[in-house]
C-alpha positions, 0 to 999 in steps of 0.5 A: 500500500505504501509502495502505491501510495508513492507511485499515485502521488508521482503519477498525481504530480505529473498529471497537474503538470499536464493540466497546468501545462494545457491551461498555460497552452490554451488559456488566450486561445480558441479550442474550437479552432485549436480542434478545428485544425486538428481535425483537417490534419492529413491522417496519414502523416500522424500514423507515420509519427505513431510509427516512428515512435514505435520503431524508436521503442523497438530500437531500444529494445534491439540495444538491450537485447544485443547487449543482454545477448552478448553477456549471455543472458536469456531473453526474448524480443518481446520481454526487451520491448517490455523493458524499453516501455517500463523504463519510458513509463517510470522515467516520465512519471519520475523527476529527471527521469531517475525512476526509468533505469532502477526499475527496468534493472528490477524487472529484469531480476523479476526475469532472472537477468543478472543485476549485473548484466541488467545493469551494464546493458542499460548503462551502454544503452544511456551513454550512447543516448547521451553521446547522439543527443550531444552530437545531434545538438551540437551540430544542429545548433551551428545551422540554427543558432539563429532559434536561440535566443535570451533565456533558451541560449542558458537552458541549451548550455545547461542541457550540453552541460547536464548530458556531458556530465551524465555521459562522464558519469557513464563511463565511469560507472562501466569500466570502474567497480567503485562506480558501479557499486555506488549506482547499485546502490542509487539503485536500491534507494530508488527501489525503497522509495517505491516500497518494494517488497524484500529489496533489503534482502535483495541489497546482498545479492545486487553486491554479490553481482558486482563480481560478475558485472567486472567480467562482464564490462571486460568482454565487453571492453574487448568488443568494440563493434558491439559499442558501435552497433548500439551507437549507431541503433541510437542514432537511427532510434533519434533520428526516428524520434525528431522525425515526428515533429516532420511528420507533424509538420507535413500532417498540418499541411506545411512544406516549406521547410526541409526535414532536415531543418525540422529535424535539427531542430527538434534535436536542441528542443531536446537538449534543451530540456535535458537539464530540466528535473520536472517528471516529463519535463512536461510544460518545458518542453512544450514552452521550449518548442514554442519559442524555437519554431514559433517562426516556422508555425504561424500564431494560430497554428503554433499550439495545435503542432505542440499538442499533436507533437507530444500527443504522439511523442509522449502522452500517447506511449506513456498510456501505453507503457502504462498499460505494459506496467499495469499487466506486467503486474497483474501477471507477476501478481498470478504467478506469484499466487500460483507459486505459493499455491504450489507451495502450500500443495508441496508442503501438505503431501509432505505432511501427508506422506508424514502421516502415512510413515508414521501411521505404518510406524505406529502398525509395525510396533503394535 
């Protein structure tokens, strides 16, 4: 019950930052032409975003699994898609993101994944995020830097900063024992901040991993391709990402600005809003994208882009990665009633078959 109450007041917590964010967004604004626009928007350009963002979902799972694969480890496709879709859920429901990781790392142990490869495959999958968004963001912002201006310069350096940090951070933790103990252990407060059941006793076993995690990350050290491999699914994955704000452009009926524009674009609102702690980054984001493609939509069309923007790149697949949580749940929940059913049933044979002996016992003395 604790453990819910935390994970409610989260989710109440994102959900006023929704509202507050529409009302900010729609307050000096007429929602029956906001909703007139959207209705004339070309379909089939919104089900190219829906598939971008899909496909970007499948890319994380192809770097989970590569890494999950090559230390080893047993899983499917469809468990890493899972995976990819919890950490979306409790990244975006949780300040800066913090919940995504540790709980994608529980969840993997929930599936017999090693603490330690679990750990190391996502602390590969995240660096090579920061490395492309630096990149992407970089080089964006010399064709660009005309966007920026007053405020946006300040978050963007503190975006650059805050993922060059995290990137730094990274490394660190794959290649350095210490580093990664200390993040097992972010890990664990994480966890006990959403009351998970036992996690004390787990703590021992998490630190017992760290021997295996230290041959895990030399492998992968002597696998440079396998490095190369995820940096490239990443980018792939954002250039997916960014290309929904495009594909929203085109949906609104706008051609005037190539995809590589737009593209570039999305990729400093992103950086942008990096350094932002807000769970989402939700109502900055949107704030971020306004003042930066404010000269690429008119005044009346600014407001339906953002709404259908981060309609598909966010609200849409944090319902349906909330849908992935709540069944994981209802499942994990069965099987453990059927566990401990299974329990019970073993342990009253056994008390049967007790009787019985003593029973023949009692027959052989008398």
């Amino acid at each position: 019950m604790k453990k819910n109450g935390k994970l409610i007041r989260n989710f109440i917590l994102f959900l006023c930052l929704i509202v507050l964010t529409l009302y900010i967004l729609l307050k000096d604004q007429s929602i029956m032409q906001i909703l007139e626009i959207i209705k004339s928007v070309k379909v089939e350009f919104i089900f190219i975003a829906i598939t971008c963002m899909a496909l970007y979902m499948v890319c994380e799972a192809i770097n989970i699994g590569r890494t999950l694969k090559a230390l080893n480890e047993k899983s499917t496709f469809l468990k890493n898609l899972k995976y990819a879709l919890i950490g979306f859920f409790f990244s975006s429901i949780t300040p800066a993101a913090s919940g995504g990781q540790p709980m994608q790392v529980y969840y993997m142990y929930k599936d017999n994944i090693s603490v330690a490869n679990s750990t190391l495959a996502l602390l590969i999958s995240l660096s090579s995020m920061q490395i492309i968004t630096i990149g992407f963001a970089l080089v964006s912002v010399i064709f660009n830097y005309q966007y920026l201006q007053g405020g946006l310069i300040a978050l963007f350096i503190m975006g650059i900063v805050f993922n060059a940090s995290a990137l730094g951070l990274l490394i660190v933790g794959i290649f350095s024992r210490r580093m990664s103990k200390g993040l097992i252990n972010i890990a664990i407060k994480v966890l006990k901040f959403f009351r998970v059941k036992n996690i004390e006793k787990k703590q021992e076993k998490f630190e017992n991993e760290l021997i295996k995690y230290q041959y895990s990350a030399k492998y992968i050290k002597n696998n440079k391709k396998l490095i190369l491999k995820t940096i490239l699914t990443t980018g792939i994955q954002f250039i997916l990402y960014y290309s929904i704000t495009y594909s929203v452009y085109c949906a609104l009926g706008f051609s005037q600005h190539s995809i590589f524009r737009i593209i570039s674009l999305q990729s400093i609102v992103y950086a942008t809003v990096s350094a932002i702690p807000s769970p989402g980054a939700v109502g900055v984001t949107e704030g971020a994208f306004i003042e930066i493609f404010k000269t690429i939509y008119s005044t009346t069309m600014i407001h339906s882009a953002v709404l259908l923007n981060r309609g598909v790149n966010f609200y849409l697949f944090v319902l349906i990665s909330g849908i992935v949580v709540i069944i994981n749940e209802i499942k994990g929940k069965n099987n453990e009633i059927e566990e401990k059913t299974e329990e019970i049933i073993k342990e009253e044979m056994k008390n049967e078959i007790k009787n019985v002996e003593e029973e023949k016992n009692e027959l052989k003395k008398n």
